[in-house]
Structures are given as structure tokens and as C-alpha cells.
C-alpha positions in Angstrom: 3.4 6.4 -4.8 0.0 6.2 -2.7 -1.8 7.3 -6.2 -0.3 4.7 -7.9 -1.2 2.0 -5.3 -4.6 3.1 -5.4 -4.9 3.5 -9.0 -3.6 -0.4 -9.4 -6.3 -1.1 -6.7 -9.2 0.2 -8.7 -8.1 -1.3 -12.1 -7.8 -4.9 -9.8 -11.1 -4.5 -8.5 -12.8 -3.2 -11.5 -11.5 -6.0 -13.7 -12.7 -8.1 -11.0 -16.3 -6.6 -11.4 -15.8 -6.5 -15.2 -15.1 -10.5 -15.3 -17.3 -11.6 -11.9 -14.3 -13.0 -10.5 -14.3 -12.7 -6.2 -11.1 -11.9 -4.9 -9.5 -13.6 -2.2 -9.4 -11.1 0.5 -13.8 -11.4 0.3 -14.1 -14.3 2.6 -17.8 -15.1 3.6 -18.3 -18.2 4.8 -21.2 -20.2 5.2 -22.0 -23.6 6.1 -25.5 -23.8 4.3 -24.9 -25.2 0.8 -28.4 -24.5 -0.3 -29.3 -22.6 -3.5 -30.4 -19.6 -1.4 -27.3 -19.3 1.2 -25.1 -19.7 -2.2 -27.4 -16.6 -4.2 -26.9 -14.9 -0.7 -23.4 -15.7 -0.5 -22.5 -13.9 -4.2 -24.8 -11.0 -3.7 -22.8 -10.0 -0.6 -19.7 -11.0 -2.4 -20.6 -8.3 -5.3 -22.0 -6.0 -2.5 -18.7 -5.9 -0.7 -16.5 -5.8 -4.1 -18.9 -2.6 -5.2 -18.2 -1.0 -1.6 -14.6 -1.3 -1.9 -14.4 0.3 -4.9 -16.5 3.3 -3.7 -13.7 3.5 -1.0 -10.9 3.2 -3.1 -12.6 5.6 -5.0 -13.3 8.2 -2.1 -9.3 7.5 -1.0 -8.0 8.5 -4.2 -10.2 11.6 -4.2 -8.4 12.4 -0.7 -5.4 11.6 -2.2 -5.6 14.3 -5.1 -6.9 16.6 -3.2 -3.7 16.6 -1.3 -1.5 16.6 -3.9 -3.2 19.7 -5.2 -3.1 21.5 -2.4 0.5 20.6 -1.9 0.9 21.9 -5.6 -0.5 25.1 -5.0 1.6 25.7 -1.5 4.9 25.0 -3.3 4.2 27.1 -6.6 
């Protein structure tokens, strides 16, 4: 069940990436409104998108890991 979670996790955040879309649990606010707070803004937007992936990513590698070893205990 945790594989799956995480597996629907990175396909979100991937098709995220894929279509530039920011989802709605990256909140950044800022009250500047100029052109370079708003190029700031979406470069940390896509900076913390990439990063979450990476730890999806490194949790699903935990993940398998355990269910390999699990795997090999029980055969």
C-alpha cells in the first residue's frame, strides 16, 4: 500500500513538472509583485517541486528495499 501511495505521488508530481503546473501544497508567498519577486517566486516553486520528487524518489527506494528484504526473510 505505501508503494502504491508513493508511486501515485511521483506520477502527480511528475505530471506536474511535465505540464509546469504548481501544486497547491507549494505555498510561497510574497508581497512584492515585481517582475523579479515573481521570476523568484517560480524558480523556488520548480526548486521545491524538483526536491520533492528526489524525496519521493529516495522514499520509494527505502520502501523496496524493505520489501525485498522482507522477501528474502520469508522465502
Amino acid at each position: 500500500m505505501k508503494l502504491m501511495n508513493t508511486n501515485m505521488k511521483i506520477y502527480f508530481n511528475k505530471t506536474c513538472e511535465k505540464l509546469k503546473i504548481v501544486p497547491k501544497y507549494i505555498n510561497i508567498h510574497i508581497k512584492c509583485t515585481s517582475e523579479d519577486a515573481i521570476k523568484a517566486k517560480k524558480g523556488v516553486e520548480t526548486l521545491w517541486l524538483n526536491s520533492e520528487i528526489k524525496l519521493v524518489f529516495s522514499k520509494k527506494r527505502v520502501i523496496v528495499v524493505d520489501i525485498n528484504n522482507l522477501e528474502t526473510i520469508l522465502s
